[in-house]
C-alpha positions in Angstrom: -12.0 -22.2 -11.5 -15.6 -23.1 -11.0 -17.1 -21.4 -8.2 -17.9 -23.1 -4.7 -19.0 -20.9 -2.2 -18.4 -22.0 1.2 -18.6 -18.7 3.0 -20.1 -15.3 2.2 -17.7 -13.4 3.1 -13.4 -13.4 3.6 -11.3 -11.2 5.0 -8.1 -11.3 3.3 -4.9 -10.1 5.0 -6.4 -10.7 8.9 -3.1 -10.8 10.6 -2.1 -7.1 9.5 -2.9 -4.7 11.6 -5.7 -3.1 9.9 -7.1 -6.8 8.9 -6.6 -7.7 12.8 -9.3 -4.6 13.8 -11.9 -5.8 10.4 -11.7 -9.5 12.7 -12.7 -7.7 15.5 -15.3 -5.9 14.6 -16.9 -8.7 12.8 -16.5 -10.8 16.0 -17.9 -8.1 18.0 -21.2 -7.0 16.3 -21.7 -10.2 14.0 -20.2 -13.0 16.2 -18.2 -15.8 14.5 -21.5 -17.1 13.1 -25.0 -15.7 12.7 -28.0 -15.9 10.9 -27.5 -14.0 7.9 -24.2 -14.4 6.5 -20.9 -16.9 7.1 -17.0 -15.6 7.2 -13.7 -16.5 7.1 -9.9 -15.1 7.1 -6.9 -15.4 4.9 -3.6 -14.9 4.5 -0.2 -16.2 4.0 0.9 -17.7 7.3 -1.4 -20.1 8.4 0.9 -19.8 11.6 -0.2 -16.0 12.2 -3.6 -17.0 11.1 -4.4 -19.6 14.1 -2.8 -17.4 16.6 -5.2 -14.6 15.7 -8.4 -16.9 16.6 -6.5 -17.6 19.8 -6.1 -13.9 20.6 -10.0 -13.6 20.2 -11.1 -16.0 22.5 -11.9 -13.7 25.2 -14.2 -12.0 23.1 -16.0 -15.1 21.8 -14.8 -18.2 23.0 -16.0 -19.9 19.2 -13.3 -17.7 17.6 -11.0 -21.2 17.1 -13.4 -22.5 14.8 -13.3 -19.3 12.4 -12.0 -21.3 9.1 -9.1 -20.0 7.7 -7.3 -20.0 4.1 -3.8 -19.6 3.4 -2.8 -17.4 0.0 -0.2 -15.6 -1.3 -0.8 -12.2 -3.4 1.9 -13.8 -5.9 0.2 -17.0 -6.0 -2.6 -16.9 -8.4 -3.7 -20.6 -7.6 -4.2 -19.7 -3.9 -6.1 -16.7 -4.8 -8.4 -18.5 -7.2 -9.0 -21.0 -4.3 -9.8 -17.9 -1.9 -12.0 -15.8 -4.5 -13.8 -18.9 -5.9 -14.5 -20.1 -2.4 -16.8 -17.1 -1.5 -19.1 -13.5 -2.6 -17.3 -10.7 -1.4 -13.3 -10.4 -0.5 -12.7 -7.6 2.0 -8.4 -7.0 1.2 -6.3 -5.1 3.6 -3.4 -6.3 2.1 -1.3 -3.2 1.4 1.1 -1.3 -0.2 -1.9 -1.9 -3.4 0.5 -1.0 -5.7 2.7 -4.0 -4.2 0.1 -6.8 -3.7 -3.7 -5.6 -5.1 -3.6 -6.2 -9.2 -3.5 -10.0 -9.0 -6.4 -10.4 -6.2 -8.8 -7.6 -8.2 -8.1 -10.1 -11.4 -8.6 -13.5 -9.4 -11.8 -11.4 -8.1 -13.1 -10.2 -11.0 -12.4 -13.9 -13.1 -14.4 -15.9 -10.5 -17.4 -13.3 -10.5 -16.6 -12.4 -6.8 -17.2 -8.8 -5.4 -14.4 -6.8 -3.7 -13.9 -4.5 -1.4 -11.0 -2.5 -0.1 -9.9 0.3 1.7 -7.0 1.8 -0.9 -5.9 5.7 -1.2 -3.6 5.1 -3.6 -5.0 6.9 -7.0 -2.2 4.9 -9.2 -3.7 1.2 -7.8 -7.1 2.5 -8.6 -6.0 4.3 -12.1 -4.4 0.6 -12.6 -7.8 -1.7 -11.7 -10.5 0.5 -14.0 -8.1 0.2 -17.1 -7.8 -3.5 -16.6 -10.7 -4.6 -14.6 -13.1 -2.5 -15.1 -14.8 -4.0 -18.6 -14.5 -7.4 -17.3 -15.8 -6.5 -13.7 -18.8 -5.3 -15.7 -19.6 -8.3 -17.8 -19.0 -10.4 -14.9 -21.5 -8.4 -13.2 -18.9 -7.9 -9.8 -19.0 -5.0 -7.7 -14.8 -4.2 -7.7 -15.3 -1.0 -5.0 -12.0 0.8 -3.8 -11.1 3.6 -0.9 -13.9 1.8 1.8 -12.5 3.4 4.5 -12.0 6.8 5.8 -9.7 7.2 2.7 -13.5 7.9 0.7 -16.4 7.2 2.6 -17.3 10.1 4.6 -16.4 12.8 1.1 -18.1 10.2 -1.4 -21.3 9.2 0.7 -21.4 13.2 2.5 -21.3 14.7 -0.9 -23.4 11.8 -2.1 -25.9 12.9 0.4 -25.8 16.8 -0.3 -26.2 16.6 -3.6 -29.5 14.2 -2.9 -30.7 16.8 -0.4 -29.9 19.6 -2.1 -32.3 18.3 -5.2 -35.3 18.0 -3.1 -34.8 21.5 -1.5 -33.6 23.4 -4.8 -34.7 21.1 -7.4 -31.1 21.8 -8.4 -27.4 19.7 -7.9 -24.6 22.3 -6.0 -21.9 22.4 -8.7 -19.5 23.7 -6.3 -18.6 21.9 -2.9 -16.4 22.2 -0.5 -15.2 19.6 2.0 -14.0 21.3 5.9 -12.3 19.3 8.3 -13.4 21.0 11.1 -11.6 18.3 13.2 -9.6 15.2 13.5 -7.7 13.1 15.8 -6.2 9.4 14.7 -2.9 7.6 14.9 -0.5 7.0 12.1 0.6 3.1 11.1 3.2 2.0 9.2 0.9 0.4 6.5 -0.3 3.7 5.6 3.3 5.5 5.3 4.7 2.2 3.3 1.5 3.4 1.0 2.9 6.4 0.4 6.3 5.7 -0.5 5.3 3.1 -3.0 3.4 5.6 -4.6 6.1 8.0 -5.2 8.2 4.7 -6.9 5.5 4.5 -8.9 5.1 7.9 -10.5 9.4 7.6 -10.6 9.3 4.9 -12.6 6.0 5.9 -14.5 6.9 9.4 -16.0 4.3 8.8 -19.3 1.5 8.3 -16.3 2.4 11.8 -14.6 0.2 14.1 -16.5 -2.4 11.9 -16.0 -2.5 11.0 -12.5 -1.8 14.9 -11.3 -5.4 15.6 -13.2 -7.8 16.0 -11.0 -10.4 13.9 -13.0 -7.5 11.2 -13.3 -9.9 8.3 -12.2 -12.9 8.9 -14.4 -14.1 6.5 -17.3 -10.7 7.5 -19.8 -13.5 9.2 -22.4 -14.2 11.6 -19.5 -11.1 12.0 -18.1 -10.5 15.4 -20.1 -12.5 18.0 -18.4 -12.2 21.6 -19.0 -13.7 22.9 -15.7 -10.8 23.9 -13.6 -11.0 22.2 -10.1 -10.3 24.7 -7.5 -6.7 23.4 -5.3 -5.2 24.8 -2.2 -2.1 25.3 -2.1 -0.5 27.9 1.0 -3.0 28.9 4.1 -6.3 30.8 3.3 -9.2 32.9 5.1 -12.4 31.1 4.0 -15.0 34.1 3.3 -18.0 31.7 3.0 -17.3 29.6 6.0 -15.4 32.1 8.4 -12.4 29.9 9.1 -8.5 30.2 8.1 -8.0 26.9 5.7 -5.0 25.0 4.6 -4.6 22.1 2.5 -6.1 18.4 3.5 -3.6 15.5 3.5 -6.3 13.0 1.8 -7.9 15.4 -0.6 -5.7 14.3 -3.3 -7.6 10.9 -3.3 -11.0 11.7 -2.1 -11.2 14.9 -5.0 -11.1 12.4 -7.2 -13.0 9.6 -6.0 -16.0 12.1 -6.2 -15.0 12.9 -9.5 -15.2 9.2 -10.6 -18.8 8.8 -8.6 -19.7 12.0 -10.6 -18.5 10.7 -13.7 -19.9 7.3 -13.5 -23.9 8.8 -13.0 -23.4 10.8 -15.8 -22.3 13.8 -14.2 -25.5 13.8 -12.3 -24.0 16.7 -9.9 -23.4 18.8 -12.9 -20.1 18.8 -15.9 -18.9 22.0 -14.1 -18.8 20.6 -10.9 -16.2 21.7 -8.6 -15.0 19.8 -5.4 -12.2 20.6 -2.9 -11.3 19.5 0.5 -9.7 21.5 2.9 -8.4 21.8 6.7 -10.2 24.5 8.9 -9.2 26.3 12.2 -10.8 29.1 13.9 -10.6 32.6 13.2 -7.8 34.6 15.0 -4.0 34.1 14.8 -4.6 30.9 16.9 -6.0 29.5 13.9 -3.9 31.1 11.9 -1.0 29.7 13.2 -2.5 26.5 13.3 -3.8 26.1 9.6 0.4 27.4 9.3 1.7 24.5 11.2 -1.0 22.1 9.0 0.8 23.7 6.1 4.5 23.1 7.0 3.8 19.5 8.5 2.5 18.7 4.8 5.4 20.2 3.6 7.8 18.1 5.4 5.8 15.0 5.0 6.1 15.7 1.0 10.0 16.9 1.3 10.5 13.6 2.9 9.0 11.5 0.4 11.2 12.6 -2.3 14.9 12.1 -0.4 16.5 8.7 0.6 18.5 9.9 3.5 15.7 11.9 5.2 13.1 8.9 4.8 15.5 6.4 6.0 15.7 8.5 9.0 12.5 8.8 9.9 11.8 5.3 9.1 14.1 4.5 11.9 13.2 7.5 14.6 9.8 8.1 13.8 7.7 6.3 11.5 6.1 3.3 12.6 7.2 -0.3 10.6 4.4 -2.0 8.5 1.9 -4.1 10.9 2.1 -1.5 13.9 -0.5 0.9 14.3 -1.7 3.7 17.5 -3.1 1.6 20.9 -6.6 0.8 21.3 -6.1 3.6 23.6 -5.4 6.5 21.5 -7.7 4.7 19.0 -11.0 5.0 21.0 -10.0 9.2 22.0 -9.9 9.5 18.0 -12.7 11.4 16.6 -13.5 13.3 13.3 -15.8 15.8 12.7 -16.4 17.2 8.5 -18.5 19.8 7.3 -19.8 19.3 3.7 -21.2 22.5 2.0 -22.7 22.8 -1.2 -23.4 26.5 -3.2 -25.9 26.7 -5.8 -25.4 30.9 -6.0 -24.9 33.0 -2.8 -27.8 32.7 -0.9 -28.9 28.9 -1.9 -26.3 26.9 0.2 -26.6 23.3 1.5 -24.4 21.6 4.5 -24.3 18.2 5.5 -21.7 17.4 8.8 -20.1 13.6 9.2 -19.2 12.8 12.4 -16.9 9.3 13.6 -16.6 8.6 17.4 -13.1 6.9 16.7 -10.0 7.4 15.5 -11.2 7.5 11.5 -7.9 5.2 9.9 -8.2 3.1 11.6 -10.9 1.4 14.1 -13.2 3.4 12.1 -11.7 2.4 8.4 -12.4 -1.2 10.0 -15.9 -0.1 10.4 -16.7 1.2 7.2 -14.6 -1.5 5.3 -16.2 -4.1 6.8 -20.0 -2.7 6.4 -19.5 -2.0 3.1 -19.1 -5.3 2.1 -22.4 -6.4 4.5 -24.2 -3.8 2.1 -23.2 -5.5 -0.5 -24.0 -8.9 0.8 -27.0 -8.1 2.9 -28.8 -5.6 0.7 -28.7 -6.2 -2.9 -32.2 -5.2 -3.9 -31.3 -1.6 -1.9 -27.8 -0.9 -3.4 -27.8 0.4 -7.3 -27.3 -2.4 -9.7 -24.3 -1.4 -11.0 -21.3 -3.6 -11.8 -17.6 -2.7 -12.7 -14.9 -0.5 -11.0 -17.0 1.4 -8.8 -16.7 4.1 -6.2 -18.7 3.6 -2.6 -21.4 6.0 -3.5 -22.3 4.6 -6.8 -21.7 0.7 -6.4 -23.2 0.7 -2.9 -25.1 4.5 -2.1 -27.0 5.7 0.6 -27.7 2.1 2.6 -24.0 2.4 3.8 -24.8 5.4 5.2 -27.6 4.2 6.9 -25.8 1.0 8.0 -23.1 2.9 9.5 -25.4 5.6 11.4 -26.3 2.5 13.6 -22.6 2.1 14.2 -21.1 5.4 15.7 -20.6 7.3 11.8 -23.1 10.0 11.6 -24.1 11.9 8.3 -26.6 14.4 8.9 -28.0 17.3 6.9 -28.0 20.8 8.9 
């Protein structure tokens, strides 16, 4: 379809309730039209879509003249329409697994960048083998996992490793990821995520092996690595940081996002480098107990995923249904706080902290979503000039991180 760019930018899947907070924030800090860039929503009821503008009125009275476009993630006509129509398509239409594949392709045929804000390593695994070629002779920026889920490991580590070459004149080849801590709401988008993934690897026993390697989401000629990557499994006393550990719910995803960031620069932090992620809590058998609980939450939450009867439970009791999410209230006391530190040898180490004033999968997932795509719209000539299947740090860098500074998200070097 022969492009005709009406508006810079649309946000695909507005009426969720992730898409419903990217509106906002748009609205809030860029108003429904400005000097640098135009925007529109989508999504499949143009019902839902007209009601949203209504419910932003308060907020800006010219919300009713936001244009809108109505698509389907099944209907590849509609999606042509939407991807031709403008540069950049930020999706929060999830389960990925479900709905992604046929926007990515509509994306990458019309030349259109994408953004999204995906932790599911299967989707992405899916996209680079078919996408990722094309994305890079059509010179489009495809990037995945734009929100808390990989932002704050791929731009921290990013960062660090930058840092850590004008101290040392050397890369750390080992780095470790504390979340020192953390306080966000769960929604029912994210836990309809996670079952679709376990269908997935159910019903795709070949991909297994691959997708449980740590490197599963590098370029496939550099997906067999021989450096071990170091995995926590049980709770652990942390010698070089002085804090009981456990395992991190979304280290499975970011690991490897760095991996792939790695990968892609040539393994500009090193062949041999090592990356883990990890949950911290103070020393003493209150933190002990803690990184315990941690432990046996994640046990459940696994445990669960794997049997019918238990899942169907706690979709009914507990788990919220797709579309409802925490309240702005318990989204604006959410907070996260990470410690990035990098070891070159013993007494060379490096730290960078990342630090989110809200609660980070949500209002601040909005956030980062939606800058990342401003990056990409705003600052081309900053942003490196690659093209393809990309992670944050290497299709967009640094300027992200600088962006988001000005908006509440903090990465610093101590």
């Amino acid at each position: 379809m022969k492009k005709n760019i009406k508006n810079d930018l649309i946000v695909f899947g507005a009426t969720g309730f992730t898409g419903k907070l990217v509106v906002e924030y748009l609205i809030k800090n860029y108003g429904t039209k400005n000097q640098k860039f135009t925007w529109a929503i989508a999504g499949r009821d143009k019902a839902k879509l007209e009601e949203l503008k209504q419910s932003f009125i308060g907020i800006d009275p010219h919300s009713v003249n936001i244009e809108t476009y109505v698509a389907d993630s099944f209907n590849s006509q509609s999606l042509d329409v939407l991807t031709s129509s403008c540069r950049i398509i930020i999706s929060t239409v999830g389960p990925y697994l479900k709905y992604g594949l046929p926007l990515v392709e509509s994306c990458v045929k019309n030349h259109t960048n994408y953004c999204d804000l995906t932790g599911e390593v299967p989707f992405i695994r899916e996209s680079i083998d078919l996408f990722h070629e094309k994305a890079l002779n059509n010179k489009c920026r495809i990037i995945h996992s734009c929100g808390f889920d990989s932002i704050p490991s791929d731009l921290g580590v990013l960062l660090l490793q930058k840092n850590s070459l004008e101290k040392f004149n050397k890369v750390c080849e080992k780095v470790n990821l504390y979340v020192r801590s953390i306080k966000g709401g769960i929604s029912g988008g994210t836990i309809s995520s996670m079952i679709n993934i376990k269908k997935y690897i159910h019903s795709h026993p070949d991909k297994r092996n691959v997708l449980k390697s740590p490197y599963s989401l590098n370029p496939i000629d550099k997906i067999n690595n021989n450096t071990r990557q170091p995995v926590l499994k049980s709770v652990r006393w942390d010698n070089s940081f002085n804090k009981w550990t456990s395992p991190f719910l979304m280290s499975g995803v970011n690991t490897r996002v760095v991996q792939r960031t790695n990968a892609i620069a040539e393994f500009s932090y090193g062949e041999n480098f090592r990356y883990n992620e990890l949950s911290s809590f103070d020393k003493g058998i209150s933190g002990f107990l803690k990184a315990c609980t941690m432990l046996m939450t994640l046990a459940f939450l696994q445990f669960s995923m794997g049997s019918n009867t238990l899942l169907w439970m706690l979709k009914k009791t507990i788990f919220p249904k797709p579309g409802e999410g925490p309240s702005k209230g318990k989204m604006r006391r959410g907070f996260f706080k990470l410690r990035i530190i990098g070891f070159i040898n013993e007494m060379q180490k490096n730290s960078v902290i990342v630090l989110g004033d809200s609660d980070p999968g949500y209002s601040a997932t909005a956030k980062m979503l939606t800058e990342s795509a401003i990056s990409i719209l705003l600052n081309e000539d900053k942003i490196p000039k690659k093209y393809g299947v990309l992670t944050p740090a290497s299709g967009i860098g640094l300027t992200l991180a600088k962006r988001l500074e000005k908006k509440g998200i903090l990465f610093k070097v101590e």
